[in-house]
C-alpha positions in Angstrom: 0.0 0.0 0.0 1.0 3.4 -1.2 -0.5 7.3 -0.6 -0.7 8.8 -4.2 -1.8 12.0 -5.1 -2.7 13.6 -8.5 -2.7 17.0 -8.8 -4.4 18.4 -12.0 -4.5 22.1 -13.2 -7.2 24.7 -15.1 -10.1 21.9 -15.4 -12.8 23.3 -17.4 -16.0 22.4 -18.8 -15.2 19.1 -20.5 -15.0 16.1 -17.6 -11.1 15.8 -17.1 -9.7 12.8 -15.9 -8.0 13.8 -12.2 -6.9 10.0 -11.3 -6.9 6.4 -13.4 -6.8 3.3 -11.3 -3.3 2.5 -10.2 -4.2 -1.1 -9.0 -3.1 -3.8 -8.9 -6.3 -4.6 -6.8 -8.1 -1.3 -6.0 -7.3 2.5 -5.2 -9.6 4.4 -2.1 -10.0 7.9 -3.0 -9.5 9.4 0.6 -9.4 13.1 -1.0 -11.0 14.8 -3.5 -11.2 19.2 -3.2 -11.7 21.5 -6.0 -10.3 24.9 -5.9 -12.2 27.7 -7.9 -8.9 29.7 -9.3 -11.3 32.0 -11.2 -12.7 35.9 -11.0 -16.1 34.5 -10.7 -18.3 31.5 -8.7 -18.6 28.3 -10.9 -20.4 25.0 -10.7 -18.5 21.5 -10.3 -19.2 18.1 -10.9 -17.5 14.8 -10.4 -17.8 10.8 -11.4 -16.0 7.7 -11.4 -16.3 6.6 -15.3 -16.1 2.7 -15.9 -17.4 1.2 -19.0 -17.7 4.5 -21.0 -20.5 5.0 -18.2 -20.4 8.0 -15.8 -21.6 7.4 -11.9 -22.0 11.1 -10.4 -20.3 11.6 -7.1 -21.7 15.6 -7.1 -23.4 17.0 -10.0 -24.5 15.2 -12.8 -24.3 16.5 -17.0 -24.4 19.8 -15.8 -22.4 20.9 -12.8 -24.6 21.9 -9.9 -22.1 22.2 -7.1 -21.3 25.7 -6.4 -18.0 26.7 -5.5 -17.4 30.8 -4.6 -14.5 32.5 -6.0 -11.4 32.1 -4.2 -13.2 28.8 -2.4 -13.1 25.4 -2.5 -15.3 22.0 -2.3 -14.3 18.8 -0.8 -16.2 16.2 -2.4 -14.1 13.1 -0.8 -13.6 13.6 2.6 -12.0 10.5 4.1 -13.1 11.3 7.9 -16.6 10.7 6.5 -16.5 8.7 3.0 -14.0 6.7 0.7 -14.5 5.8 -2.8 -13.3 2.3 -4.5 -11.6 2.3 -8.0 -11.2 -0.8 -9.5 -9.5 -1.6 -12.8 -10.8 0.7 -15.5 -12.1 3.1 -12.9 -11.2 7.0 -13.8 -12.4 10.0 -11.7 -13.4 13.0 -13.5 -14.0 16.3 -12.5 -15.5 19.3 -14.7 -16.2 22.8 -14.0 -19.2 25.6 -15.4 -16.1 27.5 -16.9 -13.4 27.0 -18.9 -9.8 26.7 -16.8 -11.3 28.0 -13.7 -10.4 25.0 -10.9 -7.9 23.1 -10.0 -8.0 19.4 -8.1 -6.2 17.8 -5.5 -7.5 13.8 -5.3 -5.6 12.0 -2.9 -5.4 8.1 -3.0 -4.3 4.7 -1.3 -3.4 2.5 -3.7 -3.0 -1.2 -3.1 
């Protein structure tokens, strides 16, 4: 077992891809904050994609999750939840505007 942590910069409104599974038998997502680095509020959203299929952790389509400017939203907070990747897991994050957050996902991979 290993801590990992991606960090991925100026995510905007296409879903990004802000961790693949490391494996070899599953990754716990035990972080996962968004940073608005924008002049002006935006909306987030998050998933786990597997199969071509997105599973919505905060949002949906659209991002609904608002994030003020100069704030921040943890969606994985490991005090309270953990999410399992498994092989061809990838968590995506996507924002209202274009290049306005950064992520921080942190992971323990086993």
């Amino acid at each position: 077992m290993a801590f990992k942590r991606t960090l991925t910069k100026n995510v905007g409104t296409a879903l990004t891809t802000v961790h693949a599974f490391i494996g070899p038998v599953s990754d716990t997502v035990i972080g996962l904050r968004v940073t608005n680095t924008g002049a002006v509020a935006i909306k987030v959203s998050a998933c786990v994609t597997n199969g071509g299929i997105d599973y919505y952790l905060v949002g949906g389509p659209t991002p609904t999750a608002d994030v003020p400017v100069g704030g921040s939203i943890v969606i994985i907070n490991g005090d309270i939840d953990k999410v399992v990747m498994e092989a061809g897991d990838v968590l995506r994050v996507a924002s209202s505007l274009a290049s306005s957050c950064d992520v921080i996902a942190s992971v323990l991979a086993q």
